[in-house]
MDTraj code that builds the backbone (N, CA, C; nanometers):
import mdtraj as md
import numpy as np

residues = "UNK UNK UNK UNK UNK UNK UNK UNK UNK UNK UNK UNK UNK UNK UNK UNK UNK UNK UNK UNK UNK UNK UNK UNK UNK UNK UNK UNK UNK UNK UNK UNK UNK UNK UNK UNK UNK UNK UNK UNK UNK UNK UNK UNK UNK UNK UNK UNK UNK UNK UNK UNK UNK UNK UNK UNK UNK UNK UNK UNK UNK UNK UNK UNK UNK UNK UNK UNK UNK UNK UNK UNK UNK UNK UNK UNK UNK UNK UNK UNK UNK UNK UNK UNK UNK UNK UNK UNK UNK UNK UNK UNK UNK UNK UNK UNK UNK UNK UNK UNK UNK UNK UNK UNK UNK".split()
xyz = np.array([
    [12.5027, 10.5396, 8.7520],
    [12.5205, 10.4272, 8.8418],
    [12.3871, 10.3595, 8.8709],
    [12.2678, 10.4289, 8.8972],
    [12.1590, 10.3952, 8.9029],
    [12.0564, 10.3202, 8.8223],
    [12.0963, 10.3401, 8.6899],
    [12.0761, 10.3038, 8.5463],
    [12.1641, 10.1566, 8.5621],
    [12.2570, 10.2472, 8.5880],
    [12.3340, 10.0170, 8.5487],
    [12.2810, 9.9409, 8.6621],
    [12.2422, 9.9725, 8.7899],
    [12.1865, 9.8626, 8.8556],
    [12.0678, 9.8305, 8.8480],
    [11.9823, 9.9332, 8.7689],
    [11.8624, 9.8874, 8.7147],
    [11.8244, 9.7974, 8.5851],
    [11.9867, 9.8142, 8.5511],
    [11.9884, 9.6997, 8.4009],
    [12.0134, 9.6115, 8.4840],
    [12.1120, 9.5759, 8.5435],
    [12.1292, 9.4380, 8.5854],
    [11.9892, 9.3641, 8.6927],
    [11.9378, 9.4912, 8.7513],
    [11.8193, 9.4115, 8.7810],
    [11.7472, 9.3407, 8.7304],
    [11.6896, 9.4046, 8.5715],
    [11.6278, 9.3557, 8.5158],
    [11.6607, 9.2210, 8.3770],
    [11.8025, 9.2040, 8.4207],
    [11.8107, 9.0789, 8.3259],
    [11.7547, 8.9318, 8.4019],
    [11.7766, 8.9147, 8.4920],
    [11.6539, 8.7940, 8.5490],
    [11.5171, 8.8151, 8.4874],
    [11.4382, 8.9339, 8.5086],
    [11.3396, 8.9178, 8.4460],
    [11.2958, 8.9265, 8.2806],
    [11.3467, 9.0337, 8.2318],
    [11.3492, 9.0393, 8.0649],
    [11.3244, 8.9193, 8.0168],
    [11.2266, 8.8947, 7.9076],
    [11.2358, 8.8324, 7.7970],
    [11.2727, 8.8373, 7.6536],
    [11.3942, 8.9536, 7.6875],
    [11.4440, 9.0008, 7.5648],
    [11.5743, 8.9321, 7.5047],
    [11.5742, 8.9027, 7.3860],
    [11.6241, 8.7906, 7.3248],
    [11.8156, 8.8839, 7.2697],
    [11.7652, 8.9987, 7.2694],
    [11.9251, 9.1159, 7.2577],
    [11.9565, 9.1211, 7.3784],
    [12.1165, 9.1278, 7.3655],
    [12.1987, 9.1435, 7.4518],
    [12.1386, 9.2846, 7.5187],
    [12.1433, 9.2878, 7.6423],
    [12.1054, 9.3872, 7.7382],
    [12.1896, 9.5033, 7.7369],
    [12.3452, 9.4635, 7.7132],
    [12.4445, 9.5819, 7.6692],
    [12.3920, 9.6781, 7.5745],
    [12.3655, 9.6129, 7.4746],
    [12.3400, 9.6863, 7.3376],
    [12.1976, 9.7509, 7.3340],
    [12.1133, 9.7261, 7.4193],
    [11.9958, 9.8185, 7.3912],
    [12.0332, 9.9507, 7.4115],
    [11.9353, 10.0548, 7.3585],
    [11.9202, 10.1753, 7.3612],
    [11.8251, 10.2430, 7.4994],
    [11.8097, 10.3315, 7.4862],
    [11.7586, 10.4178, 7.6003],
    [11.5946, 10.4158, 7.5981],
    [11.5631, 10.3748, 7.4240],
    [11.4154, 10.4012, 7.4005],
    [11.3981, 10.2426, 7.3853],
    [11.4560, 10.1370, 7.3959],
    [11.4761, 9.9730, 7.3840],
    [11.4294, 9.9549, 7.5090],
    [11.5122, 9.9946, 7.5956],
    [11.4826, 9.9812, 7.7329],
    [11.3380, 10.0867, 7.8075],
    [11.3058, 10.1555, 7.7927],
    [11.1429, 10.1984, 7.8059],
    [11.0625, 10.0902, 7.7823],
    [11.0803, 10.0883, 7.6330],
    [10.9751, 9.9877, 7.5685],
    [11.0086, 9.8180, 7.6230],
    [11.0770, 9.7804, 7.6692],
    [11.0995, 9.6831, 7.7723],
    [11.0052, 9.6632, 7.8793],
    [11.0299, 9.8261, 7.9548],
    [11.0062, 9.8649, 8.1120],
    [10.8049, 9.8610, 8.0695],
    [10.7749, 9.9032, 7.9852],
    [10.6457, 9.9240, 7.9904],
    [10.5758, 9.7783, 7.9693],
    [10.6443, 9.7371, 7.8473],
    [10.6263, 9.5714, 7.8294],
    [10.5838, 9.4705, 7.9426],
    [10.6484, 9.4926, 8.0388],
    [10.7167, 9.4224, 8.1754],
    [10.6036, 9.4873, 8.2837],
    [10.5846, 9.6398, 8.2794],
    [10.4962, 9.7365, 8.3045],
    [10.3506, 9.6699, 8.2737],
    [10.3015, 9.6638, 8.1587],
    [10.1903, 9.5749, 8.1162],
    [10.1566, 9.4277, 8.1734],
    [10.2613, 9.3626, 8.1396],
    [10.2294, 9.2041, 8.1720],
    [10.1906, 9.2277, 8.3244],
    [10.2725, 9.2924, 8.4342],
    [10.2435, 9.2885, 8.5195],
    [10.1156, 9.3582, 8.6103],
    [10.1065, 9.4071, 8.5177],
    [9.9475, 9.5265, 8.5630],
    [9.8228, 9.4009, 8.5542],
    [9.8432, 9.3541, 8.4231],
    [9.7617, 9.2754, 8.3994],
    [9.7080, 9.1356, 8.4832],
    [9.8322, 9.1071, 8.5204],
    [9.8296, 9.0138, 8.6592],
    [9.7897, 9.0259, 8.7543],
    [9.8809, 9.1476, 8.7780],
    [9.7825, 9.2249, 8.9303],
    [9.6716, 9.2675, 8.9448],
    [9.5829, 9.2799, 8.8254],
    [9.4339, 9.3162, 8.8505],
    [9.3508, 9.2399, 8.8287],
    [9.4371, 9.0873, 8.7866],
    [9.3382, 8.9666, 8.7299],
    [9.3103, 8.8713, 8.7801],
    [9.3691, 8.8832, 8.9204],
    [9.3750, 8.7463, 9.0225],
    [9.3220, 8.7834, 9.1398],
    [9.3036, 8.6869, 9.2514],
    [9.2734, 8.7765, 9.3633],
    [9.3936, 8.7999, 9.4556],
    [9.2911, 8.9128, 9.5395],
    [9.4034, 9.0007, 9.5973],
    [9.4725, 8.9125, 9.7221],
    [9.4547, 8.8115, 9.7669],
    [9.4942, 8.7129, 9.8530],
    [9.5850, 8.5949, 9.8152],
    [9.5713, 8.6149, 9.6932],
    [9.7223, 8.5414, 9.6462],
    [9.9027, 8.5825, 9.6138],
    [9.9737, 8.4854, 9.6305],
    [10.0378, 8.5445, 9.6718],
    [10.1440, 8.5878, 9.5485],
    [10.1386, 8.5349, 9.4458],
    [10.1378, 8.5734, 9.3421],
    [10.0751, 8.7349, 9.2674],
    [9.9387, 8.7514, 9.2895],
    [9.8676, 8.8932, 9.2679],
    [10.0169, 9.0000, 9.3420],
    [10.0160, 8.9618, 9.4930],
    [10.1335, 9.0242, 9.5422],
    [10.2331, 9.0572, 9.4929],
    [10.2986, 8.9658, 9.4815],
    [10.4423, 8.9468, 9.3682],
    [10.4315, 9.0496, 9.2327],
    [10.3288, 8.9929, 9.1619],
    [10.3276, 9.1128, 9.0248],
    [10.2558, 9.2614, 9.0678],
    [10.1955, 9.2496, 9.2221],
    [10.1678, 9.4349, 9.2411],
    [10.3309, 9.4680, 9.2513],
    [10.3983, 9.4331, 9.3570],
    [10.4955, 9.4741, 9.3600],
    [10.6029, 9.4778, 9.2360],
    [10.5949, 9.3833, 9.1441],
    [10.6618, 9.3928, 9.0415],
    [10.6061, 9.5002, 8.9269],
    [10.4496, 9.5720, 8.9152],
    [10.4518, 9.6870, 8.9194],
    [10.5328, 9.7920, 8.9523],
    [10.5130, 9.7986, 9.0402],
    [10.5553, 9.9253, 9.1195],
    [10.7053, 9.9254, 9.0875],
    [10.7686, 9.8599, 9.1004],
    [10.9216, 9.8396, 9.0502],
    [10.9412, 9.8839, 8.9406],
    [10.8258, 9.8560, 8.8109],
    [10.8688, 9.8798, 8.6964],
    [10.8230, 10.0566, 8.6868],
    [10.7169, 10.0941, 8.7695],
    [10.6754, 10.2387, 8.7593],
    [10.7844, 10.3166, 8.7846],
    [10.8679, 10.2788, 8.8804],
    [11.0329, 10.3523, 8.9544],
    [11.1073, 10.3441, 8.8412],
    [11.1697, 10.2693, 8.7716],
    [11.2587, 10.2455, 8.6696],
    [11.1622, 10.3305, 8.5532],
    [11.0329, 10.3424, 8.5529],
    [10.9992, 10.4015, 8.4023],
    [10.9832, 10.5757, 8.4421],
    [11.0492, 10.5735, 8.6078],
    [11.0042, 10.7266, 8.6499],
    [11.1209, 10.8042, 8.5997],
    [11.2530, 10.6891, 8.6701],
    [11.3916, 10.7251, 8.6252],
    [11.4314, 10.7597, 8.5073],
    [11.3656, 10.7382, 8.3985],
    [11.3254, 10.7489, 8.2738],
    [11.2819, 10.8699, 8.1999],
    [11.1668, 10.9425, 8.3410],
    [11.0899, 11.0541, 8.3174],
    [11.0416, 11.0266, 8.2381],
    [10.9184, 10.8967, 8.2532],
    [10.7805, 10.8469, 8.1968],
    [10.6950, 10.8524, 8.2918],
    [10.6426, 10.9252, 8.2256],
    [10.4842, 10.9359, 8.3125],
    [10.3334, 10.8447, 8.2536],
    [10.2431, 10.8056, 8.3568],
    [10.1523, 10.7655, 8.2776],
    [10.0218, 10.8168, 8.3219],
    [9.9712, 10.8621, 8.1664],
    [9.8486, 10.9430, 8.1799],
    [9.8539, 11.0729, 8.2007],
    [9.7459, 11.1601, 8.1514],
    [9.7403, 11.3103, 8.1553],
    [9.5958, 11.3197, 8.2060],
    [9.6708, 11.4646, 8.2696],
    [9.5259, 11.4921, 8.3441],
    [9.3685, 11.5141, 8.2536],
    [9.4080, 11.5623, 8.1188],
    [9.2728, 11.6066, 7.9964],
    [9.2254, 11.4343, 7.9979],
    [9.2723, 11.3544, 8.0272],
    [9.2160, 11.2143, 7.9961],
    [9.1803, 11.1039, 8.0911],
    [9.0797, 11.0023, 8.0280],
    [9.0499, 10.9345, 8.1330],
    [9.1463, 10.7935, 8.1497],
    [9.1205, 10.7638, 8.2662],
    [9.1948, 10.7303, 8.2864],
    [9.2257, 10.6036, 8.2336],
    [9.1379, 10.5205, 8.1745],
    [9.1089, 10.3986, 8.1096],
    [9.1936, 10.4114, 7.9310],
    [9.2498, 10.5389, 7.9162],
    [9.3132, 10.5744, 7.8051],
    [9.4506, 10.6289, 7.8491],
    [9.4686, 10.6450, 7.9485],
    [9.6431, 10.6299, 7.9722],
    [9.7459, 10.5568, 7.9542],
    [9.8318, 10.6357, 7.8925],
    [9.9594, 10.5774, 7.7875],
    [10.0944, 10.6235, 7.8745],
    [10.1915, 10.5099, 7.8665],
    [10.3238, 10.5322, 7.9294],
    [10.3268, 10.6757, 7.8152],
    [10.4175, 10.7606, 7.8729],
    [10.4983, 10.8959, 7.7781],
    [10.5758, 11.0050, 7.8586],
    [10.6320, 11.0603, 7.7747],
    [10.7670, 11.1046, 7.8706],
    [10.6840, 11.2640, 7.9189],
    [10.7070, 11.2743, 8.0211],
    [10.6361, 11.3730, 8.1189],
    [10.6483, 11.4913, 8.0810],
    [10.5002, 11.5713, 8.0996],
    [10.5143, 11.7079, 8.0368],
    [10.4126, 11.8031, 8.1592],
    [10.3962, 11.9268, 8.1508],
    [10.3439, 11.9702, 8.2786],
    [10.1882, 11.9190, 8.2753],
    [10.1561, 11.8494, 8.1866],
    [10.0281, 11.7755, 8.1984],
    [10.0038, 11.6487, 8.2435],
    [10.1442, 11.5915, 8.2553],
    [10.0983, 11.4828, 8.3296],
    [10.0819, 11.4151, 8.4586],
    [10.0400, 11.3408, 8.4238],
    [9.9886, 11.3201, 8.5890],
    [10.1150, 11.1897, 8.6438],
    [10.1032, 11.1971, 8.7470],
    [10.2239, 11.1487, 8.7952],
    [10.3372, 11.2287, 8.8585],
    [10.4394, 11.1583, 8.8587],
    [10.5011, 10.9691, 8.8602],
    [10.4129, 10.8988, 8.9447],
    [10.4243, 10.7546, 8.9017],
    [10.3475, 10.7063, 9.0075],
    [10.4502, 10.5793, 9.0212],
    [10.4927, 10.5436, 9.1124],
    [10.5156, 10.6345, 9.2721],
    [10.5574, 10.7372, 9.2515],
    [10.5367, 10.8388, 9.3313],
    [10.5563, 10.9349, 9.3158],
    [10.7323, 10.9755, 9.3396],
    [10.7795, 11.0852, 9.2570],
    [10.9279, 11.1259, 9.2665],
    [10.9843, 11.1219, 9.3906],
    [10.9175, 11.1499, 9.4756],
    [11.0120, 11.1273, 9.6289],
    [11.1075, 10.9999, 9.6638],
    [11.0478, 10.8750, 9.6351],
    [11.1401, 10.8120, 9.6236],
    [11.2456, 10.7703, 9.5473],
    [11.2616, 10.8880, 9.4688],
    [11.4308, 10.8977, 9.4047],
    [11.5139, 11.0318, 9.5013],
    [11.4341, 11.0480, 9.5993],
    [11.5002, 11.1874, 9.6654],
    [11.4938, 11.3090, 9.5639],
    [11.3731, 11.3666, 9.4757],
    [11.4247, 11.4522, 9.3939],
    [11.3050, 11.5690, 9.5079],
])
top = md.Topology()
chain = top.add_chain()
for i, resn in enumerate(residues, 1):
    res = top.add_residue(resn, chain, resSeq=i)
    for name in ("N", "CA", "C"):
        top.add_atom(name, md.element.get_by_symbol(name[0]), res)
traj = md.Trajectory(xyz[None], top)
């Protein structure tokens, strides 16, 4: 149930040209990180007083929840941090970020 309202969340934003039905489980990651990226990139490239910078922190963080639900983590602790890669969580990684509590687990 959680999964489908996170698809339908994300068809306003997607720029994905396939039907949203038909993606896969690893379609939709690679979406979330996509979306994950553009927006990181925003948020660290503007200043912090706009209100826009705002908009894409928070549209971060949105996409970190949906890539947690996922059980993607980003980054491991052996690495720095300037080399952290979305990947599906192992007892080395660091994370979720946000952290799991807000899925109640």
């Amino acid at each position: 149930m959680f999964r489908t309202i996170c698809a339908l969340a994300l068809v306003a934003t997607s720029a994905s040209s396939q039907s949203m039905t038909d993606m896969t489980e690893q379609q939709w990651i690679e979406m979330l990180i996509e979306d994950y990226r553009r927006a990181d990139g925003f948020c660290r490239g503007n200043p912090g007083d706009w209100h826009r910078t705002w908009e894409a922190c928070g549209a971060r963080t949105y996409q970190s929840l949906l890539l947690r639900y996922f059980d993607m983590c980003l980054g491991r602790y052996d690495q720095p941090a300037s080399e952290a890669q979305w990947h599906e969580c192992t007892e080395n990684s660091i994370g979720p970020n946000p952290p799991a509590y807000y899925f109640g687990d």
